[in-house]
py3Dmol code that shows the C-alpha trace and the ligand (Angstrom):
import py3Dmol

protein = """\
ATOM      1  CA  UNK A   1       6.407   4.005 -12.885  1.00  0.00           C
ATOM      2  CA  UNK A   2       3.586   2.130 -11.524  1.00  0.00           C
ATOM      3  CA  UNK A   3       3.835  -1.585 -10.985  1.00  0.00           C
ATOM      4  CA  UNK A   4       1.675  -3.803 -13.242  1.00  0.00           C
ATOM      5  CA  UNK A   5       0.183  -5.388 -10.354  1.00  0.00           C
ATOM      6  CA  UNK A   6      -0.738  -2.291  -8.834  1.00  0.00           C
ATOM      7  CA  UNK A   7      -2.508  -1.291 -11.833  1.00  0.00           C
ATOM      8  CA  UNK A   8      -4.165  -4.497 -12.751  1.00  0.00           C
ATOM      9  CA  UNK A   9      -5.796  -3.889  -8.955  1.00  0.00           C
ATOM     10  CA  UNK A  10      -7.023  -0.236  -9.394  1.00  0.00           C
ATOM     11  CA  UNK A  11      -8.527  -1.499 -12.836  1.00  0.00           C
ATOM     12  CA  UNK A  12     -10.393  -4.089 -11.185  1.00  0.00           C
ATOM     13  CA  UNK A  13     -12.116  -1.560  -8.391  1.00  0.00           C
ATOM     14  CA  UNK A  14     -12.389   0.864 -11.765  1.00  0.00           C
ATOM     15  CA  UNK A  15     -14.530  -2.426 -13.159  1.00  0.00           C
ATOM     16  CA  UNK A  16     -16.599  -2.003 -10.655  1.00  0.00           C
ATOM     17  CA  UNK A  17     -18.164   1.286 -10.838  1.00  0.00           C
ATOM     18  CA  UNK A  18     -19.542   0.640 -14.546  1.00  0.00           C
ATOM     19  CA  UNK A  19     -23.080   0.934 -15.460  1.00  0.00           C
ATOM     20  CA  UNK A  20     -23.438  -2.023 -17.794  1.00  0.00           C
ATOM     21  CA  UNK A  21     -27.381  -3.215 -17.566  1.00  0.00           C
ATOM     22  CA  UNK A  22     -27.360  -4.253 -21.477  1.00  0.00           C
ATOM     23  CA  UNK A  23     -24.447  -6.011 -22.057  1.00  0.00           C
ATOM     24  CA  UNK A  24     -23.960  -6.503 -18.840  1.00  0.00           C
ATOM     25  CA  UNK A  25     -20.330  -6.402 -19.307  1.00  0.00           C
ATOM     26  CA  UNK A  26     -18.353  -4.166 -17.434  1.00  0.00           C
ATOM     27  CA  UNK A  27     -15.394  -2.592 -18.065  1.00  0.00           C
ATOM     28  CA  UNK A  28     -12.631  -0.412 -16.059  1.00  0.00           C
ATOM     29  CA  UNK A  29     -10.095   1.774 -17.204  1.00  0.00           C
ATOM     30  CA  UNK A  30      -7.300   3.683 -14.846  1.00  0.00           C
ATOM     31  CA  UNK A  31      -5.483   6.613 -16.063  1.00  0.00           C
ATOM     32  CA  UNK A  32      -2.002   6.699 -14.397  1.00  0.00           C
ATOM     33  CA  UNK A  33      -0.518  10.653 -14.214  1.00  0.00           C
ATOM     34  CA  UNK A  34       2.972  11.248 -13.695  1.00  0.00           C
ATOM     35  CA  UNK A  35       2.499  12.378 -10.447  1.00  0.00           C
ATOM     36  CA  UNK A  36       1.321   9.327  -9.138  1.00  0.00           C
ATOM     37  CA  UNK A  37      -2.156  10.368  -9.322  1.00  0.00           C
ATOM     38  CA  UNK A  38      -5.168   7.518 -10.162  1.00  0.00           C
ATOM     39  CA  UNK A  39      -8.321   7.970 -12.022  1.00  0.00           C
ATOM     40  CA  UNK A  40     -10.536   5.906 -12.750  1.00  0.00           C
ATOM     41  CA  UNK A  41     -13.365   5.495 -15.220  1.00  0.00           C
ATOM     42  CA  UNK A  42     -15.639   2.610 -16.421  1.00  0.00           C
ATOM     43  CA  UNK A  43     -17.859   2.150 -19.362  1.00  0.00           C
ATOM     44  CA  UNK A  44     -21.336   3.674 -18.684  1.00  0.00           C
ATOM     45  CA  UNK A  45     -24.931   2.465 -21.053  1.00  0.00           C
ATOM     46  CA  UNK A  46     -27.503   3.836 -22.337  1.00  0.00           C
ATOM     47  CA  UNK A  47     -31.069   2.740 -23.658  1.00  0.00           C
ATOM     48  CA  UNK A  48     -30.091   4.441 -26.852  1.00  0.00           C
ATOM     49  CA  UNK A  49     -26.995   1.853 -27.368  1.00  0.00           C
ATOM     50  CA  UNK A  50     -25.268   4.451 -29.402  1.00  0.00           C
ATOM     51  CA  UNK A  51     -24.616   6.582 -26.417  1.00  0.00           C
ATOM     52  CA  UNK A  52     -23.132   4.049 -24.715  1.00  0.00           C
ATOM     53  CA  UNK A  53     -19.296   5.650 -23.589  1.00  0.00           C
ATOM     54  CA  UNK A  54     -16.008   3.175 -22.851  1.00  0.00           C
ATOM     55  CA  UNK A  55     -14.235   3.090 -20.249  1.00  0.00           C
ATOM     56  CA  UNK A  56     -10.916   4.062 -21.365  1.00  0.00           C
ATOM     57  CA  UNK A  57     -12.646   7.582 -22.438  1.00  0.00           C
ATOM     58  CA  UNK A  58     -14.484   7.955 -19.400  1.00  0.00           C
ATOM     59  CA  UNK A  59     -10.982   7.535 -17.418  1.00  0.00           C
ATOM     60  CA  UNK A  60      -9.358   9.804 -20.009  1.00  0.00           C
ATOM     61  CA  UNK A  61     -11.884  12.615 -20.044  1.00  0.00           C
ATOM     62  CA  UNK A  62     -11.763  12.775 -16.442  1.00  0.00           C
ATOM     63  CA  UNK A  63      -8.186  13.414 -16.909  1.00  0.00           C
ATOM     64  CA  UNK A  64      -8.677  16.602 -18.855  1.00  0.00           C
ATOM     65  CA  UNK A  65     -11.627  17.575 -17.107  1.00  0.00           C
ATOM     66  CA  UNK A  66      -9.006  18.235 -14.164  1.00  0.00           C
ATOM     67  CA  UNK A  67      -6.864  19.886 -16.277  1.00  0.00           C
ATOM     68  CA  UNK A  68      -4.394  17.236 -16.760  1.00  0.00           C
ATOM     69  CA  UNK A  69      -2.632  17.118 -20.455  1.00  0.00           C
ATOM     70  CA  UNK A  70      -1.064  14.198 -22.483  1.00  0.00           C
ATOM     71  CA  UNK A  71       2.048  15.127 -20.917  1.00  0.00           C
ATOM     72  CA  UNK A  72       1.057  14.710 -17.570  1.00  0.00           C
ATOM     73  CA  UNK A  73      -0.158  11.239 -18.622  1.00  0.00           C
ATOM     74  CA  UNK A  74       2.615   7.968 -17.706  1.00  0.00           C
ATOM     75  CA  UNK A  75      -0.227   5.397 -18.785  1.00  0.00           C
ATOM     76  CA  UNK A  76      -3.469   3.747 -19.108  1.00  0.00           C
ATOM     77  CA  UNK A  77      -4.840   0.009 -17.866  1.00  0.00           C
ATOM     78  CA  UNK A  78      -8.275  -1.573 -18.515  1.00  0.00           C
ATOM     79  CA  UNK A  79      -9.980  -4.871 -17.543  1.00  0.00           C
ATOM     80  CA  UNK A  80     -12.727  -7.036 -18.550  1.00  0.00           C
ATOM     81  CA  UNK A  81     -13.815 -10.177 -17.567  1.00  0.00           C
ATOM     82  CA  UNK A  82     -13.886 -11.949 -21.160  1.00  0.00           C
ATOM     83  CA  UNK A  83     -11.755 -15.085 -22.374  1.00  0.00           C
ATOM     84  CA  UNK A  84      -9.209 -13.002 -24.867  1.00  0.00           C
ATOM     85  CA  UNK A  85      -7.794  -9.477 -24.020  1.00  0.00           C
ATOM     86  CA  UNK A  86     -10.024  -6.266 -23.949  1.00  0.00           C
ATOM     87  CA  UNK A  87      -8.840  -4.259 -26.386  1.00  0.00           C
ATOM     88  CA  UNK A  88     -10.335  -0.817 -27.151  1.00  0.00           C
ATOM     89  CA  UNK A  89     -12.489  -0.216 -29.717  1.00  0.00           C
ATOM     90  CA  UNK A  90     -11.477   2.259 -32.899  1.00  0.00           C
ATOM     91  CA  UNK A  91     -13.014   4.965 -31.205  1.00  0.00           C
ATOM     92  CA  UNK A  92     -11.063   4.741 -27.855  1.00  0.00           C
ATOM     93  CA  UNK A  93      -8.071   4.266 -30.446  1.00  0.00           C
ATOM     94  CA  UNK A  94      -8.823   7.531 -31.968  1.00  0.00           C
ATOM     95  CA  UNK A  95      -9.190   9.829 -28.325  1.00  0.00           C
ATOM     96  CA  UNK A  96      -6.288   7.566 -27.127  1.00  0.00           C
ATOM     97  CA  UNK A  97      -4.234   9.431 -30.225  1.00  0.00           C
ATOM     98  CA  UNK A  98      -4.909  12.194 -29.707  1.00  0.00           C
ATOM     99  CA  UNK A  99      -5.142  12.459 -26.397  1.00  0.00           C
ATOM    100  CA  UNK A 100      -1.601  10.293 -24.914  1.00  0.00           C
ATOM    101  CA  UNK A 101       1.110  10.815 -26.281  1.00  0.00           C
ATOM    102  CA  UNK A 102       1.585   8.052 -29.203  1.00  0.00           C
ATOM    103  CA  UNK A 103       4.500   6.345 -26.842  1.00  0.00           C
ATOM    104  CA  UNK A 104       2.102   5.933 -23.872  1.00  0.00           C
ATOM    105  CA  UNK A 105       1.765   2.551 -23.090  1.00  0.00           C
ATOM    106  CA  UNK A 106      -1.243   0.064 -22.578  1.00  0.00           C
ATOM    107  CA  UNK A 107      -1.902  -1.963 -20.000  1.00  0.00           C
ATOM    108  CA  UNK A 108      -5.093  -4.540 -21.383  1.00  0.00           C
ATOM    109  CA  UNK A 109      -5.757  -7.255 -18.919  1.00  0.00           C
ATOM    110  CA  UNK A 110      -8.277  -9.767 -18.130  1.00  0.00           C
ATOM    111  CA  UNK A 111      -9.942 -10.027 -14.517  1.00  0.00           C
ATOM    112  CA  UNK A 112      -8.146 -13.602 -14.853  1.00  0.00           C
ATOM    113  CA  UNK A 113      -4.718 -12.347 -15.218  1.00  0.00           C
ATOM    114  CA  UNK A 114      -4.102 -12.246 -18.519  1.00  0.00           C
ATOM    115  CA  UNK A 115      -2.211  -8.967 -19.828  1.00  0.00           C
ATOM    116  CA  UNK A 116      -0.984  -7.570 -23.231  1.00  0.00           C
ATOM    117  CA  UNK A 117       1.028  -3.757 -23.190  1.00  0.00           C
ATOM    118  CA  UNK A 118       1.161  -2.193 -26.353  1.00  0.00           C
ATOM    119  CA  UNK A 119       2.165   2.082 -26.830  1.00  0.00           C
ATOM    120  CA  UNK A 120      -0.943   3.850 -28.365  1.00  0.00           C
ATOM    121  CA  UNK A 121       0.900   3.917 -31.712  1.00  0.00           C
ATOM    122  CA  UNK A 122       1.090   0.365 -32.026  1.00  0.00           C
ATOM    123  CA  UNK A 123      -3.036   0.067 -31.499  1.00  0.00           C
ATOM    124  CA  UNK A 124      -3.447   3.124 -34.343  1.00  0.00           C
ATOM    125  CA  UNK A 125      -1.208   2.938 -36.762  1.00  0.00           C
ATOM    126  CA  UNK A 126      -0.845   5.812 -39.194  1.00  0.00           C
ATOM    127  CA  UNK A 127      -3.927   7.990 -37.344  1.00  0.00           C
ATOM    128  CA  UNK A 128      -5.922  10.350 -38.223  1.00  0.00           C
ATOM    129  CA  UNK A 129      -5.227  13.801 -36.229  1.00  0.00           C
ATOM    130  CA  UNK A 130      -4.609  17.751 -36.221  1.00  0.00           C
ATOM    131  CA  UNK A 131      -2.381  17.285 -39.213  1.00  0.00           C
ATOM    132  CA  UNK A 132      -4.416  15.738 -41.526  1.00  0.00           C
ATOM    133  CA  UNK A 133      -6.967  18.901 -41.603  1.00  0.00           C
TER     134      UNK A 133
END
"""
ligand_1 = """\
16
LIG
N -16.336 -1.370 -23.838
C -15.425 -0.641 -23.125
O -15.788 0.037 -22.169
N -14.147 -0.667 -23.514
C -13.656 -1.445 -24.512
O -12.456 -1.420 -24.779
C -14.559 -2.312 -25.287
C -15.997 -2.159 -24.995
C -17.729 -1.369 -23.398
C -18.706 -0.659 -24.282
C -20.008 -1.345 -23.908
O -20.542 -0.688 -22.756
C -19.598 -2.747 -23.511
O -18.201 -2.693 -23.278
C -19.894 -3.795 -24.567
O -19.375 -3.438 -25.786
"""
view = py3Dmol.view(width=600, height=400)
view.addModel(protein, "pdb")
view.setStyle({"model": 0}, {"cartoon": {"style": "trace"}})
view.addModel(ligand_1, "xyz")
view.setStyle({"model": 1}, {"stick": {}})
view.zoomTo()
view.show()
């Protein structure tokens, strides 16, 4: 298991490789693998707003994109510099359920230390997935 402050460090260097130049608020996300393996992602903008991507699915993509599965997944962590807690938006919610397992936790902090943990589940309740079709 990674320790939080560990994390809350490797989300802050994630933080700093976004690509915010419209809202000009940056966010990091780290995706901890069971094997002790980092990666990091950050949100990245676009002219066309609606393009814009999170960091938590940037991170997570990555993931897959080296062949990594939910299972290989112990947790994720993201940062932003705002007074309350980043949390991630409905979308993130959505890849986050279907792509951690429901029990994986996480980590939201603040670049001033503030921290809430909650599993997947608990941030999308009842979700929409495979199932459902
Ligand atoms: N953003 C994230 O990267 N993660 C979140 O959890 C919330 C929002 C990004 C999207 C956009 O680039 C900027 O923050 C402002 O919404």
């Amino acid at each position: 298991m990674i320790e939080k402050k560990v994390l809350f460090e490797e989300c802050k260097k994630a933080r700093e490789l976004a690509c915010a130049p419209y809202s000009n608020f940056k966010v990091g996300a780290v995706v901890v693998l069971k094997n002790g393996e980092l990666i990091h992602g950050a949100n990245i903008e676009n002219s066309a707003y609606s393009l814009c991507i999170c960091a938590e699915r940037t991170a997570i993509f990555q993931a897959y994109l080296k062949g990594y599965r939910k299972n290989d997944i112990e947790a994720i962590g993201l940062i932003g510099d705002s007074k309350k807690i980043v949390t991630p938006c409905g979308s993130c919610r959505q890849v986050m359920s279907e792509l951690l397992d429901l029990k994986t936790p996480v980590y939201m902090f603040t670049v001033d230390g503030k921290e809430l943990v909650q599993t997947v589940e608990q941030l999308i309740p009842f979700s929409f997935d495979s199932e459902n079709l």
